[in-house]
mmCIF file of the C-alpha atoms, coordinates in Angstrom:
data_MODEL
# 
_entry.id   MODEL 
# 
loop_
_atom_site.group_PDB 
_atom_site.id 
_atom_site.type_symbol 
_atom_site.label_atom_id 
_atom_site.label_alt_id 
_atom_site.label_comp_id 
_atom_site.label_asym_id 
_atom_site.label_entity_id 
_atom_site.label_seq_id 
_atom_site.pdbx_PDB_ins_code 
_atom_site.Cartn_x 
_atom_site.Cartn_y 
_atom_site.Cartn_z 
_atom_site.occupancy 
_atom_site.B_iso_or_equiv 
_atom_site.pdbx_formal_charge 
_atom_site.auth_seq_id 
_atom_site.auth_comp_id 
_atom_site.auth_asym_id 
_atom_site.auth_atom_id 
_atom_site.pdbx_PDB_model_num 
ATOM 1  C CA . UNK A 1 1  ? 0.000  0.000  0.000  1.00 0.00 ? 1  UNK A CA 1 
ATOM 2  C CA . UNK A 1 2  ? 1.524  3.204  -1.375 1.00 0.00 ? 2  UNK A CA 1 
ATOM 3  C CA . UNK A 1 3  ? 1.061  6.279  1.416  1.00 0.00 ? 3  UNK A CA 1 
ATOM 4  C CA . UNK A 1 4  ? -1.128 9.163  0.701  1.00 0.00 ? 4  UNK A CA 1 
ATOM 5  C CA . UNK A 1 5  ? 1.031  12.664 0.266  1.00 0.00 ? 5  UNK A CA 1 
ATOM 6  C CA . UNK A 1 6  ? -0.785 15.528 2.550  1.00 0.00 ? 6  UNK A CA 1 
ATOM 7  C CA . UNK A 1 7  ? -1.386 17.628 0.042  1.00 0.00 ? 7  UNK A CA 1 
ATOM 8  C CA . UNK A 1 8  ? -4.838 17.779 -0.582 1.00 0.00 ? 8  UNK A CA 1 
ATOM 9  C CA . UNK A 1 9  ? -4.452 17.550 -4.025 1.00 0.00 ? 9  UNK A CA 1 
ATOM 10 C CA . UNK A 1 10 ? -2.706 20.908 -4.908 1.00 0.00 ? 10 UNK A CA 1 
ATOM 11 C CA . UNK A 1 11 ? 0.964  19.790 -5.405 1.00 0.00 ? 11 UNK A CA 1 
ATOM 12 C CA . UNK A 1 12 ? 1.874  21.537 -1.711 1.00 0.00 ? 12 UNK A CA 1 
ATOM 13 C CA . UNK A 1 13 ? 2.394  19.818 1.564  1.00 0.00 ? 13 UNK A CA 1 
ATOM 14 C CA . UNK A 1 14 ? -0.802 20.363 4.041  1.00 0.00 ? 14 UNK A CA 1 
ATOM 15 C CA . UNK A 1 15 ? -0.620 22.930 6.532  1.00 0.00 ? 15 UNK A CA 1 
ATOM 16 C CA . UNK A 1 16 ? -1.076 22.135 10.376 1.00 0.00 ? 16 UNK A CA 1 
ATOM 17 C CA . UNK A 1 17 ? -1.024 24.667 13.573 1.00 0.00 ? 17 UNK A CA 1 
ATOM 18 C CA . UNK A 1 18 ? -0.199 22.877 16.281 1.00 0.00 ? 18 UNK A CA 1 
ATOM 19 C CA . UNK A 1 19 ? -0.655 24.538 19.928 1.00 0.00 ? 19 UNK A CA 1 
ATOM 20 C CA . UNK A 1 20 ? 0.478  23.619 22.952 1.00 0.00 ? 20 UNK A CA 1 
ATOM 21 C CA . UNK A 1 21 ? 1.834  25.406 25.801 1.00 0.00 ? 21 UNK A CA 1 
ATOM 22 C CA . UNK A 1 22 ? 4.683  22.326 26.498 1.00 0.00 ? 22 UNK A CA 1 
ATOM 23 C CA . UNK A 1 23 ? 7.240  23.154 24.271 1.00 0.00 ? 23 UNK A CA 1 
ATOM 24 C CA . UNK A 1 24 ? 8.643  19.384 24.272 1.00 0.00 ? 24 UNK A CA 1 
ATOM 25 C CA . UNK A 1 25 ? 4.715  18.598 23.352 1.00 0.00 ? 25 UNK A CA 1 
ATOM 26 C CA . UNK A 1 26 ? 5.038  20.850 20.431 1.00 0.00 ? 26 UNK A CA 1 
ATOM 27 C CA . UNK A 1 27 ? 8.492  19.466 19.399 1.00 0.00 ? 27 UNK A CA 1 
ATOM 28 C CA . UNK A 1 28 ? 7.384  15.680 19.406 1.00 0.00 ? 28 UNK A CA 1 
ATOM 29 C CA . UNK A 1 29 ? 4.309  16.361 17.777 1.00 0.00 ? 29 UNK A CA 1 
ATOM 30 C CA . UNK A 1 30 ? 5.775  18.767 15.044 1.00 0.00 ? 30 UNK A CA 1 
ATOM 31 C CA . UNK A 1 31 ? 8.334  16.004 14.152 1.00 0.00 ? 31 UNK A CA 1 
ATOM 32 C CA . UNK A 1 32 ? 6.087  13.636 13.614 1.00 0.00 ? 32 UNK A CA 1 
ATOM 33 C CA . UNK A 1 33 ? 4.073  15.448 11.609 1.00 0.00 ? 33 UNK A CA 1 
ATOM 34 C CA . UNK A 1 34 ? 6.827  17.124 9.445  1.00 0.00 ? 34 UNK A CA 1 
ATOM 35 C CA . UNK A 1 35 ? 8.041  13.242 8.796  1.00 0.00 ? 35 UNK A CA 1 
ATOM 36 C CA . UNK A 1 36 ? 4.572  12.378 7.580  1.00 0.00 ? 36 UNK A CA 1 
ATOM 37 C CA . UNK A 1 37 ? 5.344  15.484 4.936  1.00 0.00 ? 37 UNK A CA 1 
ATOM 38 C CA . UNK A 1 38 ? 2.652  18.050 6.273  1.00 0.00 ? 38 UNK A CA 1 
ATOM 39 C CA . UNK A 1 39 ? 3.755  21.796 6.737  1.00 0.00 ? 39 UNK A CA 1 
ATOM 40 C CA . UNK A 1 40 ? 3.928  22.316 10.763 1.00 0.00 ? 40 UNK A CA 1 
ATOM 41 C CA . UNK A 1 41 ? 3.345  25.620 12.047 1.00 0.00 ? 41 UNK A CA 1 
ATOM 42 C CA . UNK A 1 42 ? 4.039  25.157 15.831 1.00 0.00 ? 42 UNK A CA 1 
ATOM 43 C CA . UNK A 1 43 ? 3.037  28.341 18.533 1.00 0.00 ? 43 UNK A CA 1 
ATOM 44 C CA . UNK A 1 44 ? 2.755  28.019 22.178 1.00 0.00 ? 44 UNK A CA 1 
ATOM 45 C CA . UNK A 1 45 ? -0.537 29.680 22.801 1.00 0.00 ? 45 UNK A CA 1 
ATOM 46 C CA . UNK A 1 46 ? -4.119 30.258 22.198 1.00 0.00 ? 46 UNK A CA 1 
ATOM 47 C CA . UNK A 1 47 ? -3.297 33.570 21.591 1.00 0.00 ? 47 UNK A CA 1 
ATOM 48 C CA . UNK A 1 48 ? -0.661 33.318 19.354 1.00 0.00 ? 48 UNK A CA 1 
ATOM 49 C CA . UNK A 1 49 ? -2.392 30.549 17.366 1.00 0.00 ? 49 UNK A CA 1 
ATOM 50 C CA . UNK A 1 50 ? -4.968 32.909 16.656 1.00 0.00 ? 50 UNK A CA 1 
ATOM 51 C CA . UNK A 1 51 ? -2.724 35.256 15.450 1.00 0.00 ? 51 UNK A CA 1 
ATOM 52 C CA . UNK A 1 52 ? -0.576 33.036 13.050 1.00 0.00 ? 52 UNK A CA 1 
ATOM 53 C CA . UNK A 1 53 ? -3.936 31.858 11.763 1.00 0.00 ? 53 UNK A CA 1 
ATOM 54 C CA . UNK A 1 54 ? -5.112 34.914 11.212 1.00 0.00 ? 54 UNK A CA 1 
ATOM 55 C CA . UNK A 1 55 ? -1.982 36.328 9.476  1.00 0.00 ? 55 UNK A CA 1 
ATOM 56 C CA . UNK A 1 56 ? -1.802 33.012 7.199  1.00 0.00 ? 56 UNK A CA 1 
ATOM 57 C CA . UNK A 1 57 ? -5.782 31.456 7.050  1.00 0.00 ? 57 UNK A CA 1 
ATOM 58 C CA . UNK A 1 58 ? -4.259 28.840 4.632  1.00 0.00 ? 58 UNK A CA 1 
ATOM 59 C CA . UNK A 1 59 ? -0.806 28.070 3.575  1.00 0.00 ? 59 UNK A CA 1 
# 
């Protein structure tokens, strides 16, 4: 069984924003997801999640 590529079908890797106010939380679970091939976009906050997905709704 061949994997799936996250890209939802438009040639780029799938963005994820991952929160978490552990920072060895966000490291684990951005490395596993980077390995998978999906764009990780890791932030430490509520706030600051709302921010970066504000500033970038879709990348």
């Amino acid at each position: 069984m061949k994997p799936v590529k996250p890209d939802g079908g438009t040639g780029r890797p799938a963005s994820i924003l991952v929160v978490d106010d552990t920072l060895a939380n966000l490291q684990v679970l951005a490395g596993m997801l980077k390995d998978r091939g999906y764009k990780v976009r890791p932030v430490p906050s509520g706030k600051l999640a709302l921010l970066a997905a504000r500033r970038e709704p879709r990348t």
